[in-house]
N, C-alpha and C positions, 0 to 999 in steps of 0.2 A: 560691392561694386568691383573691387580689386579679381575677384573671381571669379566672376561674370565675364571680364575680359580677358581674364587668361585663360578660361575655356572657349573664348570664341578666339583667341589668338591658337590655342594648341587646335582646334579644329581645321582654321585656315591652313595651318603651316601642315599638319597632316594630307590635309586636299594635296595641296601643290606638292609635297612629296611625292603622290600617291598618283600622280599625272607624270612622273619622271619615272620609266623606265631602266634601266640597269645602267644607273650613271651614279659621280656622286656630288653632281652640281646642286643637290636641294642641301648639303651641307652648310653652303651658305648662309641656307634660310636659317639653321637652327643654330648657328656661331653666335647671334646676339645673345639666346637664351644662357648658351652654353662658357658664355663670357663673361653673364652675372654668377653663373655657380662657381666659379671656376676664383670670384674672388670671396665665395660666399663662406661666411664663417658661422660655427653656433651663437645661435640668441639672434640672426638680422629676420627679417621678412623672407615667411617659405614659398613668397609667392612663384622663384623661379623652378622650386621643387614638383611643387604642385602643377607648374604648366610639365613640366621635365616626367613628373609621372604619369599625366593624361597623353602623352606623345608616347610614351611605351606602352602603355596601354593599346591604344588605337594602332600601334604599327603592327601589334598579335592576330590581326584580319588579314595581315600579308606578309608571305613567308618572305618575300625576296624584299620587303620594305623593314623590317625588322633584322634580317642580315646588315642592310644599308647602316642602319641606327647602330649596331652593336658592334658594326667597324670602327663607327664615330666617337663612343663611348668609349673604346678599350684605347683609341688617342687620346682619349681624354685624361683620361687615369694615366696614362704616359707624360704628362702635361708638370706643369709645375705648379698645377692650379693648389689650392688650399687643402689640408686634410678633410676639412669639414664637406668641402664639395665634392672630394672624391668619396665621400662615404654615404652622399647621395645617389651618386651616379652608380657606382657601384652594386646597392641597394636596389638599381631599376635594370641596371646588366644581368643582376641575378635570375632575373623573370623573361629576359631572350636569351641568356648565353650559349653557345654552342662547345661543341671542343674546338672553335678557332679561339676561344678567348684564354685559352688554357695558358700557352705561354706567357701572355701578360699578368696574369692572376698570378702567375708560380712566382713569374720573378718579384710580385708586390710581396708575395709569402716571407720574402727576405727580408723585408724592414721593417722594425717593430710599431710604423708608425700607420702600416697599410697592411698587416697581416691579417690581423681579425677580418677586416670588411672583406680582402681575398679569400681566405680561408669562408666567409659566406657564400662568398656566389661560386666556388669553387664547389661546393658540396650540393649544391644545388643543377649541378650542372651533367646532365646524362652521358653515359659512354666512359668506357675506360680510360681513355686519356685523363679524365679529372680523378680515377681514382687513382692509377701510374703517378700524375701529381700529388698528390697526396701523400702518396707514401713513399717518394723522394725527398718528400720537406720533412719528414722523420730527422733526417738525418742531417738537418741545416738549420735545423730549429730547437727550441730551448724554451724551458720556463711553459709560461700562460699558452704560447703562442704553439708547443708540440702537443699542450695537453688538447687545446680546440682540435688541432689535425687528428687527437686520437679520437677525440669523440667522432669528428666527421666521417672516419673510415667506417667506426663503428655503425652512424645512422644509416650510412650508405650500404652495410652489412656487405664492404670487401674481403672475399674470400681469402682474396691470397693476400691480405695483410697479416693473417694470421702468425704467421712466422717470424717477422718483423716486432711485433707486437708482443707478443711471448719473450721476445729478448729484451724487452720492457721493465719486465715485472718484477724485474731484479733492480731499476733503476734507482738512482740513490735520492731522487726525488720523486718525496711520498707519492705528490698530485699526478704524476707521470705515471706511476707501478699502477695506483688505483684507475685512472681515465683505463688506462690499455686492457686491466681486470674488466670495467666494465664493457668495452668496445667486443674485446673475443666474447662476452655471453648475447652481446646483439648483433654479430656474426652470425653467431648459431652454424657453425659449415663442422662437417666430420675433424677439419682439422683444428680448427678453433676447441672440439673439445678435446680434443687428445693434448691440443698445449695448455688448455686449462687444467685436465686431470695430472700431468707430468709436472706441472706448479703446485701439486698438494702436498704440503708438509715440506715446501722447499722455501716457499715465501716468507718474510719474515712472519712474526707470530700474529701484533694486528691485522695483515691482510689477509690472513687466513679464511675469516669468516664470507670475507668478500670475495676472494676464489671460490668458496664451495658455494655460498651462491650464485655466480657467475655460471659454473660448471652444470646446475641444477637448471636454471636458465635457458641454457644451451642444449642442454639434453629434453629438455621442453619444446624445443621449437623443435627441433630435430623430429619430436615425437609426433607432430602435431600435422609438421608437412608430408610425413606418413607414405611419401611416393615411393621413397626406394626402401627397400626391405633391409639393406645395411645401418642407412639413417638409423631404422627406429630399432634396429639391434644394438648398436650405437650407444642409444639412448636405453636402452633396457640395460645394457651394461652397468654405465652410466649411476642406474638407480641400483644396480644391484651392489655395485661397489659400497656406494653409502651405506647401503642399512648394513652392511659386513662389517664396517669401521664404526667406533665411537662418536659420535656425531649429533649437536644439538637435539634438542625435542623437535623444533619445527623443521628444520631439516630436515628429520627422518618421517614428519609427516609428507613432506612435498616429494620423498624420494618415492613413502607408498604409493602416494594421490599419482604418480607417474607410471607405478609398476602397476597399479588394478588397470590405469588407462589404457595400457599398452596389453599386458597378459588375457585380463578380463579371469576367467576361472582359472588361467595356470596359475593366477595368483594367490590361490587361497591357502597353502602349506606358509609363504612369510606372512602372510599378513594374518594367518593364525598367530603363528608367532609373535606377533608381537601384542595380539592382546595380554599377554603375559606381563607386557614391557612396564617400567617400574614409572616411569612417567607417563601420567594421565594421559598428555594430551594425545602421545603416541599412543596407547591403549582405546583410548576413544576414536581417533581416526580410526585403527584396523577395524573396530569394533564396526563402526558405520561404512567402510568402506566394503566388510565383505556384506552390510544389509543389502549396496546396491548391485552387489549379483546376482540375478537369478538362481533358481535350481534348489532342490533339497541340500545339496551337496552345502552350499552357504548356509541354510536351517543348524544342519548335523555341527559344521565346525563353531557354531557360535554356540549351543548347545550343551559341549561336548567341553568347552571352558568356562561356563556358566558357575559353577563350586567354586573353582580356583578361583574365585574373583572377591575383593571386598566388594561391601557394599556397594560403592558408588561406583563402581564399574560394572557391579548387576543390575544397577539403575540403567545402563548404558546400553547394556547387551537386552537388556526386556523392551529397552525402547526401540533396538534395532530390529528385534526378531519382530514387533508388532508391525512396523515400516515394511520391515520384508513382504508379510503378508503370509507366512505359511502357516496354515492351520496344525502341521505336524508340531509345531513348539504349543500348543495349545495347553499339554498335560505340563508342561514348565512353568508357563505362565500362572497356572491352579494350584501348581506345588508351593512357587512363590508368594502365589499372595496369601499363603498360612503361614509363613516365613517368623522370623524374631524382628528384623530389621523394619520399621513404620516407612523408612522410604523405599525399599525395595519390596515391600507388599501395595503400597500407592500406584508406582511403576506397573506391578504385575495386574493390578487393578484398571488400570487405564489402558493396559495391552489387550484386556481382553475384549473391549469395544469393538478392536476389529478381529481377533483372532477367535472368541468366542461363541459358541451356540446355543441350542436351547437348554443344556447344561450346566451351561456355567449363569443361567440367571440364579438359580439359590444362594449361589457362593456370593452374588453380588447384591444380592438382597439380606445376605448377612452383614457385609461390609458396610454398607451403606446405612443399615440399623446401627449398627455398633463400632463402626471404627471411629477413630481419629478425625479430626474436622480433613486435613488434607486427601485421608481414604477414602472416607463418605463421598466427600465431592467427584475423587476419582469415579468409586464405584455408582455414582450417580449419573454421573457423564456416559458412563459406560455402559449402563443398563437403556439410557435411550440411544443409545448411539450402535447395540446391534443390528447387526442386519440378517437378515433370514426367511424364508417363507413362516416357517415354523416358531420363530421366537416369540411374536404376540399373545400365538397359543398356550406357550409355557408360561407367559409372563401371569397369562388368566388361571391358568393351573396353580400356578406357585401361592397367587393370590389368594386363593380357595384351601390348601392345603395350610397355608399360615396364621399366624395373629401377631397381634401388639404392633412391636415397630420394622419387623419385615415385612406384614402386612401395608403399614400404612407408608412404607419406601415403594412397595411392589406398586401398591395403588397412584404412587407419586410416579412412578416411572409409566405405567400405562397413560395417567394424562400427558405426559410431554411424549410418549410415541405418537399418542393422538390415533392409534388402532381401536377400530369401533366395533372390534370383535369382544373389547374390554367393556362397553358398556352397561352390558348385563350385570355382569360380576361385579361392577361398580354401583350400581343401582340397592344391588345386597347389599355390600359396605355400606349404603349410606346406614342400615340399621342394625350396626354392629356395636356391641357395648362400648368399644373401646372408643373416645371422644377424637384423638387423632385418627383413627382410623377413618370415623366419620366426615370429619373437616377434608382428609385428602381425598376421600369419594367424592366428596360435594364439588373441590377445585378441579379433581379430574375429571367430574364431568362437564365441566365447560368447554376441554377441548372435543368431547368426542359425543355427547349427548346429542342422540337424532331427535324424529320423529317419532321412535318406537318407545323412547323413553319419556315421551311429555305425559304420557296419564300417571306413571307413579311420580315424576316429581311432581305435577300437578297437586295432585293428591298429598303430600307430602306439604306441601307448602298449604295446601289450603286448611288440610289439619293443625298444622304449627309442630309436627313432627321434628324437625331440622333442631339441633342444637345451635346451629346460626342461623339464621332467616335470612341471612343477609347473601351467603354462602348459597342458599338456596333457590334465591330467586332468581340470581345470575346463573346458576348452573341451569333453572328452567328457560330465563330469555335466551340461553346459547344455544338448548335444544331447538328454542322455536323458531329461531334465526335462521336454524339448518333445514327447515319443516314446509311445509307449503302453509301458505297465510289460514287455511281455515283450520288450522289446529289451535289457533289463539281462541277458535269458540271454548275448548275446556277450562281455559282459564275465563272464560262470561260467564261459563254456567257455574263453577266454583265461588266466582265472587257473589253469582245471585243466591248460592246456595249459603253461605256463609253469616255466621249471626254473631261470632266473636272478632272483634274487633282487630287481632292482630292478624290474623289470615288476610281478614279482606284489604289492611293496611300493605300485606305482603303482594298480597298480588296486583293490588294497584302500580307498587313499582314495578312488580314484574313488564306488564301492561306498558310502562312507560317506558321502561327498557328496550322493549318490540317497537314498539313505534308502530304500531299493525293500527291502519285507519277505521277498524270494525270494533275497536276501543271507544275511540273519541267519544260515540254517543254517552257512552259509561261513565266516562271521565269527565267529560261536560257535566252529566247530571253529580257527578263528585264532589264540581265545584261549589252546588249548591245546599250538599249536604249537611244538615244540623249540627254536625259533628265536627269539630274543627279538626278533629286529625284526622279524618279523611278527607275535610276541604285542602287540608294542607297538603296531604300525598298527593291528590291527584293535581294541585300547583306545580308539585315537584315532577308528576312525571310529565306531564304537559310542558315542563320547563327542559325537560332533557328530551323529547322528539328531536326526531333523525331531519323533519325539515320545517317550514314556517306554518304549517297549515294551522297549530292551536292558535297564531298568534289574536284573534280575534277573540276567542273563548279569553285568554285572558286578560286580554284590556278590559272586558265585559267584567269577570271577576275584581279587577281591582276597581272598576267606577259603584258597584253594588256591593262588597266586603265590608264590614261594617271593622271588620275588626284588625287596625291599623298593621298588624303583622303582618298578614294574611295580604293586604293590600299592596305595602314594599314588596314581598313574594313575587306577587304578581308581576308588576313593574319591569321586576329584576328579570321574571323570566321572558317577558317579550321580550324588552332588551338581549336576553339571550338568541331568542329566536330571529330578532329582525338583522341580527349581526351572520345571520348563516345565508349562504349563496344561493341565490336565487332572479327571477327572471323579471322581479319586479322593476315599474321604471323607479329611477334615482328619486321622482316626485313624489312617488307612492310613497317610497321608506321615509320619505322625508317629514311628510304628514302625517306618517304612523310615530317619530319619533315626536312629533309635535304633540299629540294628542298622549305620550307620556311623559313630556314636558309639564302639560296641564294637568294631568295629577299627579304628579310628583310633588312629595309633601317634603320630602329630605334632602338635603343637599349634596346626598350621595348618589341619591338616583339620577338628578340634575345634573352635574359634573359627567355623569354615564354617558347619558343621552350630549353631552356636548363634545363629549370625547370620539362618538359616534359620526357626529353629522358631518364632516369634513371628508365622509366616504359616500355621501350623496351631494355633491356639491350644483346646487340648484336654490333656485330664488327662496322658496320655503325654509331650507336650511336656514342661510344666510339670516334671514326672518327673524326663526329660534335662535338664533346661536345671538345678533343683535339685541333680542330684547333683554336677553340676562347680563348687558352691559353694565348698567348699571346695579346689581344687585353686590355688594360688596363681601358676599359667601363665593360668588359666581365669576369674578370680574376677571379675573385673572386667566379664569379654564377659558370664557367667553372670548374673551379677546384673541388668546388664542386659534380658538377655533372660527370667527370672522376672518382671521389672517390666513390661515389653512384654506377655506371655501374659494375665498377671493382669489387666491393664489394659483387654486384649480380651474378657476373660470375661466382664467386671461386667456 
């Protein structure tokens, strides 16, 4: 309620301001407000703040109404009102001040009990006049109170503090030397660096590190605002000075990260140099930074230091050359990964993903047979991750001219290209002596097995040829997947041709697999065949179809199955089926779930179907899900799901 009326009290009083023209008789109006702040102290009610700051607010719609207020403000603070209320008021000048308020704020600057809140709206305040302030109270001020003015200049990044400032840094109080350190690097102006660099090795020894980064700072921004061509020589100095002098590890990273920015290729004679550098981290910056040059010229110098290097900076420089992109570091990359060192043969292994051709697949179907777990996976990565018109072709070649376990990487690598120029040569493999060779024909052919390939796996599977069956009938359902629907007749005429038991068991899942509707009649008659392990397949693959359509075929099998396994099967699989998306209404499923409700012998099927019905929520549900209330197997899941239905209804 309290703020409710103080916004319709600050709107009124804004009206009636805002109806007086260039006078300042609405002063009046705001004396009461100004008369509570004025005795207002921390911890009372902010209500007269909150009108105080909705009246600054609103007077920002009018230039000449906001002048008005920020006359009235700076008497105010003139006033003897309480600290706490000049540090409201203060707080809301900050957001109209002009440079009229400048003389009041400078003279608050003087007393330690109204400098801070001065010192805010001071800094905030546009036009030289507040920075002139500023940096006359250097010289009147002390303690807390000159270290705020130094930051202020700094945010305000005034140029010509910089002089002022610099005679700082020698100051005998810490907080003062280090504020002014950081003000001149967020200056950033030509002179700011020159008194930051003329304070190197002059400052006592702790600020040291805080000048050079200050100095680094500034020759950053210098670089960054790039307009004048002095600036950013400036700043090229700047970095070149550091890496000349002894100077931290990250330091001499930020002085490169400054010189590549600025030089771009003149930079490549230091920042060769310092791959040399005895600290990593410098070493790996040059190392990456001359990757992101363009040009052979960066190839040759990263190249050309490659020996010199321990290992784990050849790790560095192969990961760079690979980023670079130049195929010229190719015969490095190949020399490397025959190397002594396991992680600089990884590296060169993994470089050659992108830097290698149809050449360098042998060398990667060696590594990937025989290396190291961390190699193999490189050289795995790497063999699917060439790119080339021509590299499919070699990968087919390579396949053909090998055996054992480069053979069955080569084969492993043609299925995750997913190149269907491989599936020929895959097809062969599947009847290669070697058993892994066989296994990765069968998995490769699931990504890339067309149509051209379903008659020998066909054949293949209906003989029982496959060392896995299992391997093989998924590689034939991915061919047919990719095939148009009447290629699943090979697999009809297979299964009619077939008299041993495991084939026709094989291609039943295959069958189920596809989900091809020119089955069903097959698989219906399945369900009622002598044989329980093909009534059982064709349950199973009828239970894995892609939509509801068996669901009828096997309700029918589990009300006629004599033989109780066979009949849960069933169950389980409409359940499977009735739970897939479809355009049935809510009532349908709901009666479908009822009708295996009533044969449902187990209390596992039961519990299924009630775990279900809460996703048809309709009278019938409701129905099933109440009768099994009382069943004290049931009572629990039941209840549940009445609460669920109901819940969906309201």
């Amino acid at each position: 309620m309290k703020l409710t009326t103080g916004l319709a009290f600050a709107v009124s009083l804004v009206a009636g301001l805002a109806q007086q023209p260039a006078q300042v008789s609405h002063t009046a109006e705001i004396e009461p407000l100004l008369a509570r702040i004025a005795k207002y102290e921390y911890g009372q009610s902010p209500d007269p703040l909150f009108h105080l700051t909705m009246l600054v607010q609103d007077s920002m719609r009018s230039t000449a109404l906001a002048r008005q207020i920020e006359a009235r403000l700076l008497r105010f603070l003139q006033s003897d009102a309480t600290v706490a209320g000049k540090q409201a008021v203060s707080e809301q000048l900050s957001l109209i001040a002009t440079e009229a308020s400048v003389p009041v704020l400078s003279a608050m600057l003087m007393h330690p009990e109204t400098a801070e809140m001065a010192r805010y709206a001071l800094a905030r305040i546009p036009g030289p006049k507040a920075d002139e302030a500023l940096r006359k109270a250097l010289d009147s001020t002390s303690g807390a109170v000159r270290i705020g003015v130094i930051n202020s200049l700094g945010q305000r990044r005034d140029s010509q503090a910089a002089p002022r400032l610099a005679s700082l840094l020698s100051s005998p109080d810490p907080g003062v030397a280090v504020a002014a350190i950081g003000a001149l690097g967020d200056i950033a102006s030509r002179q700011a660096l020159d008194e930051l660099g003329a304070a190197r090795g002059k400052v006592p020894g702790p600020f040291e590190p805080r000048v050079l980064d200050a100095y680094l700072l500034c020759a950053a921004r210098l670089a960054q605002a790039g307009d004048r061509g002095s600036d950013r020589n400036a700043a090229l100095t700047a970095y070149k000075r550091v890496l000349a002098e002894t100077a931290p590890p990250m330091v001499r990273v930020a002085a490169l990260t400054g010189l590549a920015g600025l030089e771009g290729r003149n930079s490549l004679p230091a920042l060769t140099a310092e791959i040399g550098a005895k600290d990593p981290p410098v070493r790996d910056a040059a190392i990456r930074l001359i990757a992101r040059i363009p040009g052979r010229e960066s190839t040759v110098a990263l190249m050309d230091r490659f020996a010199s290097l321990p290992p784990s900076g050849q790790v560095r420089l192969l990961a760079a050359l690979a980023e670079h992109g130049d195929a010229t570091a190719r015969p490095l990359l190949i020399e490397a990964a025959k190397g002594n060192s396991p992680e600089v043969r990884t590296a060169a292994l993994a470089g050659l993903g992108r830097l290698g051709d149809e050449s360098s697949v042998g060398i990667l179907g060696e590594a990937a047979a025989s290396g190291q777990a961390p190699e193999q996976a490189a050289a795995r990565q790497s063999l699917s991750a060439l790119a080339g018109p021509g590299i499919d072709s070699a990968v087919v070649a390579a396949i053909g001219a090998s055996s054992g376990k480069i053979k069955a990487e080569l084969i492993l690598a043609a299925g995750e290209r997913g190149g269907a120029t491989a599936a020929d040569a895959l097809i062969q493999a599947v009847h290669d002596p070697d058993p892994d060779v066989r296994r990765n024909a069968l998995r490769a052919l699931r990504n890339i097995a067309g149509p051209a390939q379903v008659p020998a796996l066909t054949e293949m599977v209906a003989k029982g040829d496959a060392a896995d069956p299992r391997d093989a009938t998924q590689a034939l359902a991915a061919a047919l997947k990719r095939s148009p629907p009447a290629e699943i007749n090979q697999v009809i005429k297979a299964y009619q041709a077939a008299a041993a038991l495991a084939p026709r068991l094989a291609l039943i899942d295959t069958m189920g697999q596809v989900s091809g509707r020119e089955t069903l009649p097959l698989l219906r008659a399945g369900l009622q065949d002598s044989s329980p392990e093909i009534a059982r397949a064709a349950i199973l693959a009828l239970t894995g179809w892609a939509d509801p359509a068996p669901i009828p075929d096997l309700l029918a099998a589990a009300k006629t199955n004599a033989d109780p396994a066979l009949e849960v099967l069933s169950l389980r699989g409409c359940l499977k089926l009735i739970a897939l998306p479809s355009q049935r209404p809510i009532e349908e499923s709901a009666r479908l779930l009822a009708e295996v409700m009533a044969l449902a012998q187990q209390p596992a099927e039961k519990k299924s179907v009630l775990a279900l019905l809460p996703a048809y929520p309709c009278e019938e549900a409701l129905r099933v899900a109440e009768d099994c209330l009382h069943d004290p197997a049931l009572a629990n899941e039941a209840k549940a799901s009445v609460e669920r239905i109901r819940n969906s209804r309201r």
